[in-house]
N, C-alpha and C positions, 0 to 999 in steps of 0.2 A: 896347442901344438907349437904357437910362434913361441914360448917362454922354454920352454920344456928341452932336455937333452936328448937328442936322438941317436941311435944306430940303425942301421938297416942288416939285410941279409938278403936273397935272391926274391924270397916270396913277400918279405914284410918288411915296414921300418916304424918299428919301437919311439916313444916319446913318452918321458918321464917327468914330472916334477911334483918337486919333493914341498908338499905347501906346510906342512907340520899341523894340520889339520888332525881330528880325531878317527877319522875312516877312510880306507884307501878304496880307489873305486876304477872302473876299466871303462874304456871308452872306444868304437870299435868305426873306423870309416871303408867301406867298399864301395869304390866308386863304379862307374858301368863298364870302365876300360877292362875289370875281370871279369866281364861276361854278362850275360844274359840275368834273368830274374833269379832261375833257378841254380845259377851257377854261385853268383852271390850270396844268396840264401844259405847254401852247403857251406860258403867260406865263413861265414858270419857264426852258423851251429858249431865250426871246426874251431874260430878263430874265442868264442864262448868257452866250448871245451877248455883249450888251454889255459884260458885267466882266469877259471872257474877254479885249477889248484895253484897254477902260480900266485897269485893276489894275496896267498895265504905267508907268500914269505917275500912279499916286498916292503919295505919299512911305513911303518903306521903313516897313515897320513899323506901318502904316494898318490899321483894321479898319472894312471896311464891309460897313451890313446897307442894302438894297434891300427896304421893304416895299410893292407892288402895290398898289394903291388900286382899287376896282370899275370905274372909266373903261378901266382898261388890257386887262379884255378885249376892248373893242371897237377898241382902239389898232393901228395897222398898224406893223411893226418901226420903219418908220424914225420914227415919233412919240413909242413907246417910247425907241428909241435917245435922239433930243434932249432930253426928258425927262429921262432917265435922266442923261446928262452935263451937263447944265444943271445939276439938283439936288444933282448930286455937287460940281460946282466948287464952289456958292456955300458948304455943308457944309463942303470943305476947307479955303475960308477963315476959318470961325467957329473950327472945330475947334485945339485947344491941347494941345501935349504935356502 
């Protein structure tokens, strides 16, 4: 996360880098400030969700970490979802091999 470009948005903030590696891979932090067990849990299945088809069009070899910010438990998927791809795009444009 120190290397990486980042964005944020109300519920999340996105960290990218680009290592030119052969597999891109996701990497997910909720820390207790979103809640309870069960509360985290939902964001991490929600926060899954998303990078389960985004991943699919970030450039080969991308490593990105999605760290949950306290808003996103109260966040419904699909706010999550925009969120979450909003802060990604802007991320893989700072981001530098």
């Amino acid at each position: 996360m120190r290397r990486g470009a980042k964005a944020g948005g109300r519920t999340a903030v996105v960290y990218v880098v680009k290592t030119g590696g052969a597999s891109s891979m996701a990497g997910f932090a909720v820390s207790r400030a979103v809640g309870g067990a069960v509360v985290r849990n939902l964001v991490k299945r929600r926060l899954r969700a998303v990078m389960a088809d985004a991943l699919a069009t970030v450039p080969e070899g991308s490593h990105v970490v999605v760290r949950a910010l306290p808003a996103a438990a109260d966040a419904s998927f699909a706010q999550l979802r925009a969120d979450v791809l909003g802060a990604m795009s802007r991320a893989e444009a700072k981001a530098t091999l």
